[in-house]
C-alpha positions as a printed Julia matrix, in Angstrom:
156×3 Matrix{Float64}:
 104.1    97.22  130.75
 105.82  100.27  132.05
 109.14  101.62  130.21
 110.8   101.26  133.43
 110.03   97.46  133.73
 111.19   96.59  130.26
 114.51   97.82  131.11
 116.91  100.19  133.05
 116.64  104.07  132.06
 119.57  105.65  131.02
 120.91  108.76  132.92
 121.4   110.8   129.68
 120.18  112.34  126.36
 121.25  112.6   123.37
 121.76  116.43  121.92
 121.4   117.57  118.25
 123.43  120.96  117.62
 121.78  121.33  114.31
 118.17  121.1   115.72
 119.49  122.09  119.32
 116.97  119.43  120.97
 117.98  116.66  123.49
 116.25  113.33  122.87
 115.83  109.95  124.89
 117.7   107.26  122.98
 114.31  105.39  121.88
 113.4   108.74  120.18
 116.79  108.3   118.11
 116.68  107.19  113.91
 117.36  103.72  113.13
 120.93  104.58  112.41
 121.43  106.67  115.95
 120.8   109.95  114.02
 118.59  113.12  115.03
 115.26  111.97  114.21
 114.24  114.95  112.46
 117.29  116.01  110.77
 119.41  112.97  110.56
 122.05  115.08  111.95
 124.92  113.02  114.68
 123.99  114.0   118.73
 126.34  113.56  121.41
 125.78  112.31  124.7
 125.11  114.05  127.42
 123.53  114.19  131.53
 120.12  114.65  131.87
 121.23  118.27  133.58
 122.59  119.73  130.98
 120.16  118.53  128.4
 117.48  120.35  129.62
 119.22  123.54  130.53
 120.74  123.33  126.76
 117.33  123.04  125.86
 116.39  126.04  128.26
 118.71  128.15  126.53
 118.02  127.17  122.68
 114.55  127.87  123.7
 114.99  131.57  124.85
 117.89  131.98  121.97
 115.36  130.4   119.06
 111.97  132.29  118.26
 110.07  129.1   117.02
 111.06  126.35  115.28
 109.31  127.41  111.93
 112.68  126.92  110.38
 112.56  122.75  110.96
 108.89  123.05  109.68
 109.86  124.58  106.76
 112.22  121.91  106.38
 109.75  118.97  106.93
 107.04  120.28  104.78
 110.18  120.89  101.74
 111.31  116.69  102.73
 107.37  116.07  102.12
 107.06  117.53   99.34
 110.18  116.03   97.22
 109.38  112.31   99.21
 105.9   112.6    98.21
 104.55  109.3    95.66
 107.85  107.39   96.4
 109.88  109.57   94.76
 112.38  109.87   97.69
 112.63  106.08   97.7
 112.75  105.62   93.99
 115.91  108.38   94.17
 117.47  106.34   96.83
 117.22  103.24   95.16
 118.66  104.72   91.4
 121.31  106.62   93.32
 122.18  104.16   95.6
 124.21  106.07   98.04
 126.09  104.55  101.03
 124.07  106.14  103.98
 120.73  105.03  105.83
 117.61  106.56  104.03
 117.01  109.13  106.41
 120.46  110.62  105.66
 119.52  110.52  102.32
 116.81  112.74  102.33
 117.86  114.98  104.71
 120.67  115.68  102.16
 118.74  115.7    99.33
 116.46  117.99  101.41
 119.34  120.41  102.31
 120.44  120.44   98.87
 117.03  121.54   97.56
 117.13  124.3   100.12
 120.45  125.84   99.21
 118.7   125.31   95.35
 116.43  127.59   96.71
 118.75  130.37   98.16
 120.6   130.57   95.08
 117.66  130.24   92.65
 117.77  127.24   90.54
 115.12  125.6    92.37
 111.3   126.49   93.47
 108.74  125.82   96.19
 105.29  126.46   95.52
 102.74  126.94   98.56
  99.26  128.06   98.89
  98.6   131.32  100.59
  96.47  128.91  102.79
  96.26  125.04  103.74
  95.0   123.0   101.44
  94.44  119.17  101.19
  95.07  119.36   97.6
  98.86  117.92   97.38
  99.37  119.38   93.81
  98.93  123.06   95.23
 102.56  122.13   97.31
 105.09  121.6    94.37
 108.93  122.18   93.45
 109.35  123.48   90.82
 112.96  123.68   88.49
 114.46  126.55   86.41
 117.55  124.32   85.9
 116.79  120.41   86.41
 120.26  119.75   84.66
 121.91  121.43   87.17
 119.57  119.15   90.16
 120.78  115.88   88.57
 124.39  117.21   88.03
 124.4   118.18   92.16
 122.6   115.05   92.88
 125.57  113.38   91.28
 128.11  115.27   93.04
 126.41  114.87   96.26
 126.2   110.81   95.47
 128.96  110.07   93.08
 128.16  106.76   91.1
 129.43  103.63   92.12
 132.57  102.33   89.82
 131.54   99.41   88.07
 133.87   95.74   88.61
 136.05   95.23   86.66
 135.14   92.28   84.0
């Protein structure tokens, strides 16, 4: 059955600064975030969507940077472990935000040093050849905790 038949079409998209897409809203996250970077979007007409997207298209060189960025998520989700984070952390945000925090916070790791990403020089199917890699993994569990502070216990 057509989209259109289902129900109504709205008359506007949804914009992501960070990501500087527009999206329909049935491309949107469970929780109404950007579905790639978990980011909020506004609003907007249909118009000015695409011409926003016109521009960020001429203004951006390729989107290698959200790549990046996907293939870093993949790598520290891989085996569960971004679920088995979530669920010992236990923060108070939809999984998605989660790990595109997490995911942000291993990047700025990166920049400043205290964390690695290994990749082959070329693509491999081998999963082990993608890895992070930690020169400090105190200092990953003492960010994770400042990123997600623990929950205070009831009192008893």
């Amino acid at each position: 059955m057509a989209r259109s038949a289902e129900r109504p079409q709205k008359k506007t998209y949804l914009w992501c600064d960070r990501c500087r897409r527009s999206y329909d809203h049935d491309d949107l996250a469970v929780d109404g975030g950007c579905p790639v970077c978990g980011g909020g979007v506004q609003e907007m007409g249909r118009v000015s969507a695409i011409v926003r997207g016109l521009v960020a298209n001429e203004l951006v060189a390729s989107d290698i940077r959200t790549k990046h960025r996907q293939l870093i998520r993949m790598i520290w989700t891989r085996n569960g472990m971004g679920e088995r984070y979530y669920r010992v952390l236990g923060p108070d945000l939809p999984y998605n935000r989660f790990e595109a925090r997490v995911t942000e916070l291993l990047c700025e790791g990166a920049e400043a040093g205290w964390v690695r990403f290994v990749f082959p020089a070329s693509p491999l199917s081998e999963e082990s050849a993608y890895r992070l890699e930690f020169d400090d993994e105190e200092r990953f569990v003492h960010e994770l905790e400042a990123l997600f502070p623990p929950k205070p216990l009831p009192p008893t």
